[in-house]
Every structure is written in structure tokens, then in C-alpha cells.
N, C-alpha and C positions, 0 to 999 in steps of 0.2 A: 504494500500500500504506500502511496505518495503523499506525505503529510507536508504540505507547505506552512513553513513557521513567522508568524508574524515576528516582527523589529521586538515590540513589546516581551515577546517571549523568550529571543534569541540575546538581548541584551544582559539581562539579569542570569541568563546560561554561562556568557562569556563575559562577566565583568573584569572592568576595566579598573575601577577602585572598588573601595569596598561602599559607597555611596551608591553601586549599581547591582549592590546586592539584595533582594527585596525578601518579605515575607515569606514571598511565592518562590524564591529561588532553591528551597527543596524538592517543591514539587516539580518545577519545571524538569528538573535534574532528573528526576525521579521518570518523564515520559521520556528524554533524552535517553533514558537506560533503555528503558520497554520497548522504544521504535527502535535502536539497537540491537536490544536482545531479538526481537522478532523479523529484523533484515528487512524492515521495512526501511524509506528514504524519505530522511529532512530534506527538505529545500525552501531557500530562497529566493525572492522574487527578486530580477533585476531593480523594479521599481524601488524596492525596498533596500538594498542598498547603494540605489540613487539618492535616497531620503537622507540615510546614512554618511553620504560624501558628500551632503551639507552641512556639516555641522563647525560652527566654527572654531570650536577647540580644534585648535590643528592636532596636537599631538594626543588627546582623544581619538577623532576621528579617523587619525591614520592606526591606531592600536585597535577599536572595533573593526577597521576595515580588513583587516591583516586576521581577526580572529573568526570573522564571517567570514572569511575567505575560505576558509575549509568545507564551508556548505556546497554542496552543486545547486547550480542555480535553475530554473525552468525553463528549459528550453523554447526558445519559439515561443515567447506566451502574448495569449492573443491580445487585442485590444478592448478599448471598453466595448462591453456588450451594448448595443442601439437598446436590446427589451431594459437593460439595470436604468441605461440612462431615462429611457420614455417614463420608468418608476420613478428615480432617483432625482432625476435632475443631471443636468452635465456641468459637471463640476468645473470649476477653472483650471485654465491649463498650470502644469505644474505645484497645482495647491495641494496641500493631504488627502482631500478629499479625494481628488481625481486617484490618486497612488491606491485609496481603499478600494474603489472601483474597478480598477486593474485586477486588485486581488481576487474580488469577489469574482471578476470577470471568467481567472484562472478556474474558479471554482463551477461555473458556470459551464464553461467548455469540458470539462475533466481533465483537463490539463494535471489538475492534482487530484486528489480524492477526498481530502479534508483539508480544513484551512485552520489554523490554530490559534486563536488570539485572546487576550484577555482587554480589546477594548469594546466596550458598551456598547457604542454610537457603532461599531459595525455591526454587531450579533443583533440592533435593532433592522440596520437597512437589511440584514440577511434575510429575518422576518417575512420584510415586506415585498422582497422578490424572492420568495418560499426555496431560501437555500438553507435555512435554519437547522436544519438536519445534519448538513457537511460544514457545518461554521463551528467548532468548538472551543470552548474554552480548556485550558489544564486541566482542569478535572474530569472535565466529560472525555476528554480526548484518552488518558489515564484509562477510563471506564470502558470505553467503548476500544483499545486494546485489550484490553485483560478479557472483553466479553467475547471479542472476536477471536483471540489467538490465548486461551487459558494456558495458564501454567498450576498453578497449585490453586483447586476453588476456596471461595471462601465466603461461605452462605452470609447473607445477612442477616440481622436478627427481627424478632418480632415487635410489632407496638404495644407496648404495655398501659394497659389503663389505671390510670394513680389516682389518689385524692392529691390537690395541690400540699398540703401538709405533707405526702412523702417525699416531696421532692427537695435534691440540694441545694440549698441557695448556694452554697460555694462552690459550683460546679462553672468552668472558666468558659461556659456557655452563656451565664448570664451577661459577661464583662461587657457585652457589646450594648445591652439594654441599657446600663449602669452609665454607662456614657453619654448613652442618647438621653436618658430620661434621670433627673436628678434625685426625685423619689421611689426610685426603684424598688428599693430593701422595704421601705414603708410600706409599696404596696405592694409587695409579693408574701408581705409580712399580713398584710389583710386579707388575701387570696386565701392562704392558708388558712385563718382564722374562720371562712365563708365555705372551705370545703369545695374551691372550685375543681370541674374535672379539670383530667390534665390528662396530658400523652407524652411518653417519652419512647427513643429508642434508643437501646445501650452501645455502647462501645460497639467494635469491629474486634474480633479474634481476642475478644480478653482484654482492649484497650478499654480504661477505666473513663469513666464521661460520660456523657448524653453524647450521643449524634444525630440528635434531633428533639425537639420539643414545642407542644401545643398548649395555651393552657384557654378556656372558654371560659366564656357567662352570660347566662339568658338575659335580655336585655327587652321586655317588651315597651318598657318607657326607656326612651331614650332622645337624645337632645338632636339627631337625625331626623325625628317625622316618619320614622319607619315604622309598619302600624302591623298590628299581630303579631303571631309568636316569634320574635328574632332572637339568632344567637352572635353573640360577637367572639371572634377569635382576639384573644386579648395578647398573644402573644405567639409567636409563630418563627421556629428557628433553627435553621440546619448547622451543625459546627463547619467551620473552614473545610476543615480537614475531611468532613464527608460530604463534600459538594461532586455532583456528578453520578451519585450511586442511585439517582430519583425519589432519596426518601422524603423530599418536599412533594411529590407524586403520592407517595404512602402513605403519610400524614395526612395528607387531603383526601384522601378516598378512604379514610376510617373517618374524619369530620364527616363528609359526606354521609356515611352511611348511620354516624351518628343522628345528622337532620334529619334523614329519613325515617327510622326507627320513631324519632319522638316528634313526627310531624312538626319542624318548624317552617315558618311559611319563607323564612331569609336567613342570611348569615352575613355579617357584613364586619370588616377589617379598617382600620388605620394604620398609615403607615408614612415613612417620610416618602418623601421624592428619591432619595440617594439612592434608595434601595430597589433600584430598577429591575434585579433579577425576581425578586420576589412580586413585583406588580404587574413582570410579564409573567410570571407561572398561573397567579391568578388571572389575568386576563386570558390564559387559554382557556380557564375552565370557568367561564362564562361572567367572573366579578367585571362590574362595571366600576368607572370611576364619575363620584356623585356630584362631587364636592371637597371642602376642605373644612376641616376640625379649628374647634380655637387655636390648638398648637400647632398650627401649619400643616397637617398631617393630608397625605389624599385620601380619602372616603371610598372606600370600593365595597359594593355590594352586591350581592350576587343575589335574586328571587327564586324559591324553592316551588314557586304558584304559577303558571304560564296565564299569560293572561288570554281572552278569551281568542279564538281561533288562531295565536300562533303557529300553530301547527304548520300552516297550510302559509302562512306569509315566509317561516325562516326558513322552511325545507328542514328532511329529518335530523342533517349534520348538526345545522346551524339549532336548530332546537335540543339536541343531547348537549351541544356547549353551554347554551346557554342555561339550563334549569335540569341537566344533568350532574354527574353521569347515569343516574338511576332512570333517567326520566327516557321515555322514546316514541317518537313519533314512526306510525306504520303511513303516513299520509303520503303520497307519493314516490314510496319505497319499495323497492322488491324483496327477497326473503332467500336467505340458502341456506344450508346444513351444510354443516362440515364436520365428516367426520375426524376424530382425532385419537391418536393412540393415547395409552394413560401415562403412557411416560412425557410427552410434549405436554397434555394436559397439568400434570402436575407441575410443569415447569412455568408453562404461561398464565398458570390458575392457581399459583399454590395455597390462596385460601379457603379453596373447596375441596382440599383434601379431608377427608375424613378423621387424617392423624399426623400430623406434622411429626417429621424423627427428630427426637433430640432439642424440641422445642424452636427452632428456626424454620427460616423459607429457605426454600433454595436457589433462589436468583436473584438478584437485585430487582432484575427489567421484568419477572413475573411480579412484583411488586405494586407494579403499575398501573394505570392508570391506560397509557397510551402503549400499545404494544403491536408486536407485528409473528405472522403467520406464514410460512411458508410450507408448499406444496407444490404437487404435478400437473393439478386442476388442469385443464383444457379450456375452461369458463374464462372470457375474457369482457364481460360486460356487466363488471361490480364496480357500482357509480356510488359515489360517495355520498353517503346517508341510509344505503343499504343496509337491512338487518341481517346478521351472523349469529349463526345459531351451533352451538361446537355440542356436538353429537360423539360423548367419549365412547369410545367401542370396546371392545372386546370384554371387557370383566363387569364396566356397570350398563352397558347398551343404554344410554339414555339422555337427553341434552341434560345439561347443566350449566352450560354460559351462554349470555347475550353478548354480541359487540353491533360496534355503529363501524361502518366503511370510512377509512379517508382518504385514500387512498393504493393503486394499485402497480406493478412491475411485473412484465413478463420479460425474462432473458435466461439466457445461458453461460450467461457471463458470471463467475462467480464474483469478481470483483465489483462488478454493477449493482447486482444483489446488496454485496455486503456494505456498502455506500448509501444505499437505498435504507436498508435495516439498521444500520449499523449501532443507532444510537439508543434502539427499541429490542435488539435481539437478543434470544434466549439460544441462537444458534450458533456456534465457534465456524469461523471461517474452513478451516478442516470440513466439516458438515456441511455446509454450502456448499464447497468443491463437490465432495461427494455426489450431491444432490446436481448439480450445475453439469452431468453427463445430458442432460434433456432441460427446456426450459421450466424456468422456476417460475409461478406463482406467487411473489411475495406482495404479503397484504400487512396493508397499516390499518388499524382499527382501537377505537374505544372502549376498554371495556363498558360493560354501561351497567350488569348484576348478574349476580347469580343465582339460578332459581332455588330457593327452597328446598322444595318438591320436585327432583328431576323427573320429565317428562319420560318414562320407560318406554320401548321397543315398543310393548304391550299398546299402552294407549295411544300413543303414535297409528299405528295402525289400523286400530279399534277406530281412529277419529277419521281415517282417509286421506291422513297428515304423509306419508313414507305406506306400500307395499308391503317391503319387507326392509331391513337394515341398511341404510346405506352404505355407497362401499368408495365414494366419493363426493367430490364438490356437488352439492343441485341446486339450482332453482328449486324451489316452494310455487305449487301452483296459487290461483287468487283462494281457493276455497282454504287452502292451508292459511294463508296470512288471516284471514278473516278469523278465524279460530285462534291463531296466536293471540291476537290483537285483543279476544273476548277474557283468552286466560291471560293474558298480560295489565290487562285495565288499559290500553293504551291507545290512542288516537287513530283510525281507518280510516 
């Protein structure tokens, strides 16, 4: 795989003094080994050390030039793409701007395969001309090696539900709140006193800490105007050091299913501006931004209540983001089964297993929320907002998971594939290859619940839903959907 490395990343690898040594310069070190170890190839963009042989410390810029020089750089790389700019704007010639565009451009033609960077204002435009998948930062890039090309696994752990009273205030998670908010201790100090829930997730392999933390409070008077049962996420936090593994994915989709459970009709957050990774995670899953708090904060709120015939105005996609994941519109959708063996199943589903080993999951990316599917399927007409319906075979014959479509990849290319998936999969590039002898099928999808009561072989059948067992991808005819749709509660 061809990882091209932004400036931002490649600087603090190869400092120059110790002032270009950063927080992050462990971890960077840390993917420099992995892309190593696994013979994959760094590269540099010419543009990016054109940026570089600006700089006017002469004798800087001739010591960074001299230590990027050992990079190979990208051959031939193209020009700014006409679709970035038509999105983007066309930036001035020579300015940063134009230089990010280049980059994004490389990414754009496959020149590279991923692009590495830890600056914001890229990982935004990547967004907005849906490269966001191949844009990563350190961590994710870290992640999506180790997921692609394993070496030693190393399960994640489960979310634990606490009262806030069990939790460590000196735990070097909080430090960052401490900062922002001067009464912090005060009021984590009340928290506990009020028995708010809470969520945490422990260490990694024994490492002592939270690596992740949620704490709530029902809020139906509140100084927002927000009217019925709301709960507010009062604090919301992944540590540094586990950024990338999706457990702000995990977090969220246990809050989630905590709304659901206790019928609230909203859930709504504060947060600063700074903290832009967290107000795009929530904006994928459907929070809006409302307003702003006395203390400058942005107001994101997400609705748990569709209002009346959305259904039919956002389309099915666009209705699971926005007042999902649990939620699903069958309104202009089609319907497949897919069957799945129980070994994949337990990977892309590990909380419908019946007995987790050893009290963990076993994937980070089954964790999630947004996940991806690969197969032989023949089917090439899954339009995004499609219902998936995962049909586990062999030992429980029966569905037990819903997803929403978001998209789809047919190749043969293993490396296309795993560029496609990369960021979502539960499959090692090895597997791909494997798989990549005939075209792959890989699907990105939502989870969006899992049934209760799995639908057995038995009633399947008995309903005129499936024949007999599936034995691949199908289509659902309309009499099937209609029936989902009655045992689902959900919009036709």
C-alpha cells in the first residue's frame, strides 16, 4: 500500500531540534514502524517539499530538506482535480491551499492509497468531496494497518455501565475537561452525588485508564427550548492515545440504544468549537448544530421523533442518519438477505453473540456503528438507503441484523477493495487477496439493530418471506418488504 505523508507528519518524524518534537511524535514513529514492518511505501508529495524549500531559516530548511530526502516522492502526480476545485474552490496559485488540493488531488486519482495528515481544514474538504475514507489521521492510519495486515490481535474491550460515583476523578482523562472548564472537580463532584449514569471503556491489553468515557442527564427542563423527554451527554471522551480504534462509534451506539430503550424523544451535547473531531462524529450521526450556550459552546442536537412524513422527503439513508441508527425507513427502499457465516457474523456483530469469550469483543471495526461487508454476490444494484438483512447460516439459520446501504464496490483488485474498506474492515488484506481470485462485492453499511427475536428459517418461510435457506445475496420481493416493514414498526 502507498501511504503518502503529509509535511505535518513527516516533520515531527525527522526533527530538526527538539522544538519539532511534538506530543504526536511517538505515535507518528510508531506508523513509520508498521508501514515498515509491513513493506508498505511512504511518500512525499513534490508539492510538499516545494512548501518545505520555503522556509526561510536557511539552515532549517536545508536540514529538513536533506532528511525528506530519503522519502520517494510520487511520481507523475497529477494536477488539481476540475470535480475538488468545482467543490472546493480554486485556490491561489502557489498559496497552501492550492498545495492541499494537489494532495487531495493524488488521492483522488490513486496515485496513493491513503493520505496521512493530522491537519483539520483538510480531513474537512476531504469530507466534502467524499475522500474521507482515504484521508487519515495517525491514529486511524495506525488502525486501519494493524486491521489490514495483523500481526499479534488484540481484542478491544467492552463498555461498562457505572454509576458516576464509581468513576476516577484522577484518571488523566479528565485533564482535558479541567482545562476547559474551571469547575470541573465541583461538578463531577455533584455528578456523583446525583448518581449520574456513566460509560466507560478500560485500558487496551492491561493498560490502566479509561479509553473512553460518557457521563449523561435527563434534562427535560432545560435552558435550550427543547420540549419532552431529552437527555444531555454531559461529557463525552476518547483518551489521545485511543483515537482511531472507533470507540467514539461505540460509545455512541450504546447512548443510542440507551435512548431507545427509555424512549427519549432527543439527546443533545455542548461543546466548544476546537473540538472539531468530535462535532464531525456527531454530525455523521445525524446531531445538528442549534445554537450556542452562554459559555460559547455549539448546541448540537440530534431528534429521536421524525417528524411527520420525513420518511418520504430525506430518503431511507438520509432518515437512518438523521433519527437513527435504530430508526428505518422501508419508503423507497429495496430489501436483501444476506447470508453470513457465524464466524464473519460474530466479527461484524459481536454484540449479538450469545457469549462473548473472556468478556471482550473481538474487533474494534465490529464495534461499530459504520461497517463494511464483503462477498461474491453477482447483485450489482444496492442503492444507498437499501435494507440488509444478515441471514446467519449454518448453526442459528435465522436473521438477526438490520443494516442501511451506503455505499457499494465491485473489483478484483485486492488493493481497490482494501482502500474502499479499509477504515470499516473486519477483513486482513491477506483475506481480500484471497477473496480478490473473482470480483468482490464490498458493501459499506449502517448498522441500524438487532432483532430481539431472530426471524428463524421456520417463519421465514411459513411467511413467503425465502423458499427455503438462502444460499446467497437476494433481492426481497414487495410482499416480503411489506411484512418486514409490519414486524419492524417501520415506514412502507
Amino acid at each position: 500500500m502507498r501511504f503518502l505523508l503529509d509535511t505535518n507528519v513527516l516533520i515531527p518524524a525527522e526533527p530538526t531540534s527538539v522544538a519539532d518534537v511534538e506530543s504526536k511524535t511517538s505515535a507518528i514513529v510508531d506508523l513509520l514502524r508498521l508501514v515498515s514492518q509491513g513493506q508498505h511505501t511512504p511518500l512525499i508529495h513534490p508539492a510538499s517539499l516545494q512548501e518545505v524549500l520555503r522556509d526561510r531559516d536557511v539552515p532549517r530548511r536545508d536540514t529538513r530538506a536533506l532528511l525528506l530526502g530519503k522519502y520517494l516522492q510520487v511520481q507523475h502526480p497529477p494536477r488539481t482535480s476540475t470535480r475538488l476545485t468545482s467543490v472546493l474552490g480554486v485556490p491561489p496559485v502557489g498559496s497552501h491551499n492550492e498545495i492541499d488540493l494537489l494532495l487531495l488531488s493524488a488521492v483522488e486519482a490513486n496515485a496513493v492509497d491513503y493520505f496521512v495528515t493530522e491537519d483539520e481544514g483538510i480531513h474537512r474538504r476531504a469530507r466534502r468531496v467524499a475522500l474521507d475514507d482515504r484521508v487519515l489521521s495517525v491514529a486511524d492510519a495506525i488502525v486501519a494497518i494493524q486491521a489490514l495486515f495483523p500481526t499479534i490481535p488484540q481484542p478491544p474491550p467492552l463498555v461498562a455501565s457505572v454509576l458516576a460515583h464509581q468513576l476516577n476523578e484522577a484518571d488523566p482523562i479528565f485533564q482535558s475537561f479541567r482545562i476547559d472548564y474551571s469547575g470541573f472537580d465541583d461538578w463531577l463532584a455533584r455528578c456523583k452525588r446525583q448518581q449520574r449514569q456513566a460509560w466507560t471503556i478500560g485500558g487496551v491489553g492491561g493498560t490502566a485508564g479509561y479509553a473512553g468515557i460518557c457521563i449523561v442527564k435527563e434534562e427535560s427542563t432545560n435552558e435550550h427550548g427543547f420540549t419532552g423527554k431529552v437527555l444531555k451527554i454531559c461529557s463525552f471522551k476518547i483518551a489521545d492515545e485511543f483515537r482511531g480504534y472507533r470507540y467514539g462509534e461505540l460509545l455512541l451506539k450504546t447512548v443510542f440504544g440507551y435512548l431507545v430503550e427509555n424512549h427519549y424523544r432527543g439527546v443533545f451535547v455542548e461543546t466548544f468549537s476546537k473540538h472539531d473531531g468530535l462535532i464531525d462524529l456527531l454530525a455523521d450521526f445525524g446531531f445538528a448544530d442549534v445554537g450556542e450556550s452562554a459559555k460559547g459552546e455549539r448546541i448540537l442536537f440530534k431528534s429521536m421523533h421524525p417528524a411527520k412524513r420525513e420518511e418520504a422527503r430525506l430518503g431511507p439513508l438520509d432518515f437512518n442518519i438523521k433519527y437513527g441508527p435504530h430508526a428505518i425507513s422501508l419508503v423507497g427502499a429495496r430489501a436483501f438477505m444476506v447470508p453470513i457465516q457465524p464466524q464473519f457474523h460474530q466479527l461484524l456483530f459481536p454484540e449479538l453473540e450469545r457469549q462473548l469469550s473472556l468478556g471482550t469483543e473481538s474487533h474494534s471495526f465490529g464495534n461499530s456503528i459504520r461497517k463494511a461487508y464483503l462477498c461474491h454476490s453477482q447483485i450489482r444494484k444496492i442503492a444507498a438507503g437499501d435494507a440488509i438483512f444478515f441471514y446467519r447460516s449454518q448453526d442459528d439459520q435465522a436473521v438477526t441484523a438490520v443494516g442501511v446501504a451506503e455505499q457499494t464496490l465491485v473489483s478484483a483488485d485486492a488493493a481497490e477493495v482494501a482502500r474502499f474498506v479499509g477504515r470499516r474492515t473486519v477483513y486482513s488484506f491477506a483475506a481480500i487477496e484471497r477473496m480478490a481470485t473473482k470480483p468482490i462485492l464490498s458493501l459499506l453499511f449502517r448498522f441500524a439493530r438487532g432483532l430481539p427475536e431472530p426471524w428463524k428459517l421456520d417463519l421465514l418461510i411459513r411467511s413467503g418471506i425465502v423458499k427455503r435457506a438462502p444460499q446467497s445475496f437476494m433481492e426481497l420481493q414487495e410482499k416480503a418488504v411489506g411484512w418486514i416493514a409490519t414486524q419492524l414498526h417501520v415506514p412502507r
